[in-house]
N, C-alpha and C positions, 0 to 999 in steps of 0.2 A: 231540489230546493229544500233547505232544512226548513221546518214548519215548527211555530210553536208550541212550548209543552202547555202555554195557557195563554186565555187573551180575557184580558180585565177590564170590562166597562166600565167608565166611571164620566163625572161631568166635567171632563175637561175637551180643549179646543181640538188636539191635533193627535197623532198618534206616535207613539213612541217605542224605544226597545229596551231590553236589558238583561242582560244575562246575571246572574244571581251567583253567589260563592259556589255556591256546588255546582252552577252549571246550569242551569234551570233555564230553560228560554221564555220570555213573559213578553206579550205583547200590550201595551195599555193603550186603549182606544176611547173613545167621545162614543156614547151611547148609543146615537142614531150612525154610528159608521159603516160604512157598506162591505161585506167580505170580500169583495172586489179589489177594494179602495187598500182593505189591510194585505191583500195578498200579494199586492203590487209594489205595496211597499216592503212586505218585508222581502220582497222579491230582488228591491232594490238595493237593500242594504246584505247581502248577502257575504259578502268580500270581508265586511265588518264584525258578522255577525259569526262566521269561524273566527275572525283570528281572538274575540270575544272570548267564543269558547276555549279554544286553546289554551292563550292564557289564566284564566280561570281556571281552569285543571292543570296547567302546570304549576301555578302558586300552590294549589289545594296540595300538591304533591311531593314540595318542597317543606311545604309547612308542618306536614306529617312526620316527616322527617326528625321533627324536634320530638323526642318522646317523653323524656322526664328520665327517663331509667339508670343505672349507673354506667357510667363510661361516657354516655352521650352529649352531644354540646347542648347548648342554649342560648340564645342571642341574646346579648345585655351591653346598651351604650354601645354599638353598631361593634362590636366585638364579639367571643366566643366564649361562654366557661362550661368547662368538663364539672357532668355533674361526679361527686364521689360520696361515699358513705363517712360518717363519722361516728365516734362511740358517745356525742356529745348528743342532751335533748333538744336543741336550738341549730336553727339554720343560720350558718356564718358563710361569708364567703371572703377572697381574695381577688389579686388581679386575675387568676387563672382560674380557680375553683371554684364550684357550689360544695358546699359541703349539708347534707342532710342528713339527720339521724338515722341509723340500721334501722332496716325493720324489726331488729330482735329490741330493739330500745326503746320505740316507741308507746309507753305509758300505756302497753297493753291493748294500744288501740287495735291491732292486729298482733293474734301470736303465730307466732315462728313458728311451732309445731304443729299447727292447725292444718290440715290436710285440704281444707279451703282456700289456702294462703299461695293463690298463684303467682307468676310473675305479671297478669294484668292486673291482680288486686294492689302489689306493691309500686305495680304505674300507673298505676288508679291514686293511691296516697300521696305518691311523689309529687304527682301533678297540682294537689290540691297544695300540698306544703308549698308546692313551685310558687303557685299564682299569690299563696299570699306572702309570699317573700317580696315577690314583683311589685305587688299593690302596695305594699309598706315602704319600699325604698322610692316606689314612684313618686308616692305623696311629698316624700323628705325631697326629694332635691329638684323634683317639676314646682314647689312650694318655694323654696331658693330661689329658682331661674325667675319664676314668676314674680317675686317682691321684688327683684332686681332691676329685670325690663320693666316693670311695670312705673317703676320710680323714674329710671331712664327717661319714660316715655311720657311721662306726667302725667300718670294715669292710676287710678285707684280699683283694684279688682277689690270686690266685697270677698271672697274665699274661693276654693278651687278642691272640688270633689274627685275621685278615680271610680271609675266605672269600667263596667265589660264590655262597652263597646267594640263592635267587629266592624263597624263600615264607616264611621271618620273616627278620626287620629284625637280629637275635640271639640268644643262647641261654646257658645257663650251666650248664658240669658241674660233675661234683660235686667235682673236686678244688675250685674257688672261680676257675676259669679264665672268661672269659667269649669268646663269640665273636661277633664282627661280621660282618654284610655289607658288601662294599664299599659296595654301592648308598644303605647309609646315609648318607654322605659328600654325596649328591646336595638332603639335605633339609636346612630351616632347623634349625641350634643349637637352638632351644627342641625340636623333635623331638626331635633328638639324643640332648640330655640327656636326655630320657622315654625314650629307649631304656636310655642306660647306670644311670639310677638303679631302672629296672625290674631288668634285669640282676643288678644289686649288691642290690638288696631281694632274689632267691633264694638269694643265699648266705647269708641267714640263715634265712627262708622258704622251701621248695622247691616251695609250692604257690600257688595265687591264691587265700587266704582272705583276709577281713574284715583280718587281722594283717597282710598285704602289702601292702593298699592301704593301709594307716592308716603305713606305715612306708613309701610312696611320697607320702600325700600331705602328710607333716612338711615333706619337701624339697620339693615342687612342689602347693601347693593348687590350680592348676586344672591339672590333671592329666590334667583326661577331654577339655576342652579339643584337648590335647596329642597323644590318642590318637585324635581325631576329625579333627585335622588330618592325622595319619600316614596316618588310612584314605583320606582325599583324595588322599595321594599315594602309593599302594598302584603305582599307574602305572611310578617309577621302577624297579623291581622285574624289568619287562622289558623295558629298554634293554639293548642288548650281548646278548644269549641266545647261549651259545656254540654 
């Protein structure tokens, strides 16, 4: 029986599972629960709780994958671009390319003859220029999508922030603000949009009844589609882990 790596008491009803990005097996249990009662269960979910693991470790493994470094891809708008060096100070891109400044050009922030200056330091920089290339183009066209459907939808989002979130896609408070991960940026448009009209259906809905989906699927009929495609790419989620 695989056992877990922790069991978390807290005040709630029933006992639960989860396996965590890196793997981590976490039990949460109701305070007075009997170690009996948790052994059985998780005894019972066992079948679930490998293929849990498995996956989990295979995203984590795929996601490493992306490095930042030169030659490598990067997923952008459910597509690919080869990163390459440029002699320019500013990150441009194309339909094919990222292009980043050499590290001999960068304003000194690293110099080139430093004997310190390994190839994890210059994929150490790369990544940082990466993310915030990611997080600038996020805001411009998930800020687009969103004024769009949101008008569609006859609905008034107050503003829409980008965040590092690793474990949803985004989220909506309750002033009518919605918030993005960068990581979204990584997946195709039609995802996209299933993120932002999910979004924009809680400001009128705050919950996931029968009423949300029926008011997610006016704008988007395959929808589930949509959100089976996203589970596929659960993966970009942890590229960059700071």
């Amino acid at each position: 029986m695989i056992l877990p790596d922790k069991i978390i008491y807290s005040n709630r009803r029933s006992i639960s599972l989860e396996i965590t990005e890196d793997g981590t097996f976490l039990v949460r249990a109701p305070k007075h629960a009997r170690q009996d009662d948790i052994s059985a269960f998780v005894l019972s979910k066992q079948s679930w709780i490998v293929a849990k693991m498995s996956h989990s470790k295979s995203q984590t493994s795929i996601a490493r994958e992306v490095t930042g470094a030169e030659y490598s891809c990067l997923p952008f708008l459910g597509k690919e671009l080869m990163v390459l060096y440029h002699s320019r100070h500013v990150v441009q891109f194309d339909s094919f390319f990222l292009y980043l400044p050499h590290p001999k050009i960068r304003n000194n922030e690293i110099k080139f003859h430093d004997t310190t200056l390994t190839s994890e330091l210059i994929e150490q920089k790369n990544k940082a220029l990466i993310v915030s290339w990611y997080r600038d183009i996020a805001h411009t066209i998930l800020q687009e999508r969103t004024d769009y459907y949101a008008s569609l939808m006859g609905l008034s989002c107050s503003g829409i922030r980008i965040t590092k979130a690793r474990t949803n896609w985004g989220s909506c408070n309750k002033d009518g603000g919605i918030n993005y991960s960068w990581h979204l940026i990584t997946v195709s448009l039609a995802e996209i949009d299933y993120v932002i009209i999910h979004e924009l259906a809680h400001i009128r809905h705050r919950d996931h009844s029968h009423a949300f989906y029926h008011e997610i699927q006016l704008i988007l009929p395959d929808y589930k589609e949509r959100i089976a495609a996203l589970r596929r790419h659960q993966w970009v989620l942890e590229i960059f882990p700071d």
